[in-house]
C-alpha distance (Angstrom), angle and dihedral (degrees) to the residues before:
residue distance angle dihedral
X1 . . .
X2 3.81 . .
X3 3.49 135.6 .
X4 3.34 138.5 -162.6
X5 3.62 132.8 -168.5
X6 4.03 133.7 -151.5
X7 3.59 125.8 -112.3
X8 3.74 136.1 166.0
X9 4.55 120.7 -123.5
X10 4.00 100.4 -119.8
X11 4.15 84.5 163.5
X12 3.67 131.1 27.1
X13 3.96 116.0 -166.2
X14 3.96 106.6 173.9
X15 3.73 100.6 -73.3
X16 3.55 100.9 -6.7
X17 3.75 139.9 75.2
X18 3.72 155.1 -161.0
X19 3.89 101.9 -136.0
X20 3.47 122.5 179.6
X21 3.45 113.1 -137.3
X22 3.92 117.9 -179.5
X23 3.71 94.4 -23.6
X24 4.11 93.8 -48.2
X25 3.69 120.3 103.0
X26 3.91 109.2 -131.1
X27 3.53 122.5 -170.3
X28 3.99 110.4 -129.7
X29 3.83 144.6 -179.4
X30 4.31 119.7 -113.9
X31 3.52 87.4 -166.6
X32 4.00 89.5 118.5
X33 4.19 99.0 44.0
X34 3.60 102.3 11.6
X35 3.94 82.1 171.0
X36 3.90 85.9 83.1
X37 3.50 113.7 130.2
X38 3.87 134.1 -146.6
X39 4.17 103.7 -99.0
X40 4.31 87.0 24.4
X41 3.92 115.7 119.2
X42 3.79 121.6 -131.8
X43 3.60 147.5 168.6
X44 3.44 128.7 -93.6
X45 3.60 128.9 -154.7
X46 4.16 121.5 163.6
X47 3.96 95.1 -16.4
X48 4.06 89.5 -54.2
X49 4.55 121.6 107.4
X50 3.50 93.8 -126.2
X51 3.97 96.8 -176.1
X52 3.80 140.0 -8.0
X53 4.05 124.1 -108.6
X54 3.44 138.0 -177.1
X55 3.74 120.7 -120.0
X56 3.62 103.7 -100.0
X57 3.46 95.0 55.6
X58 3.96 94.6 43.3
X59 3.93 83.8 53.9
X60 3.94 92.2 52.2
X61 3.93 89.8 50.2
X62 4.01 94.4 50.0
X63 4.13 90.2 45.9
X64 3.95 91.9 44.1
X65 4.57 83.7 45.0
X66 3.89 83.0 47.3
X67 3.56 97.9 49.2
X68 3.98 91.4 40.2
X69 3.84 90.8 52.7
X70 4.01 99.4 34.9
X71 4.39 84.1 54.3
X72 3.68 128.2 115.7
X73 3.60 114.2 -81.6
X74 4.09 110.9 -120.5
């Protein structure tokens, strides 16, 4: 299984990025949607933007992660 997690472009350099992804700034790869703006969301998957979201739906994926790593242990 893969996951992928949402962060938002605060710096575009070519084909990389500074993406800030629950409050830490990861550096990432736009090789796969190079069209990704500065203040655009997108998934991240092993250090490369995999697809672009919009905001609403990057917010539901960090409170459903949230929820899914704040859970009971079992």
């Amino acid at each position: 299984m893969c996951l992928s997690v949402p962060g938002k472009v605060v710096e575009k350099k070519g084909l990389a990025a500074d993406v800030d992804v629950g409050g830490t700034i990861r550096k990432i790869s736009l090789k796969f949607v190079p069209e990704a703006k500065v203040g655009e969301y997108v998934l991240v998957h092993t250090g490369f933007a995999m697809q672009i979201v919009d905001e609403e739906e990057a917010n539901e994926m960090m409170k459903l992660l949230k929820e899914l790593t704040d859970g009971p242990v079992s």
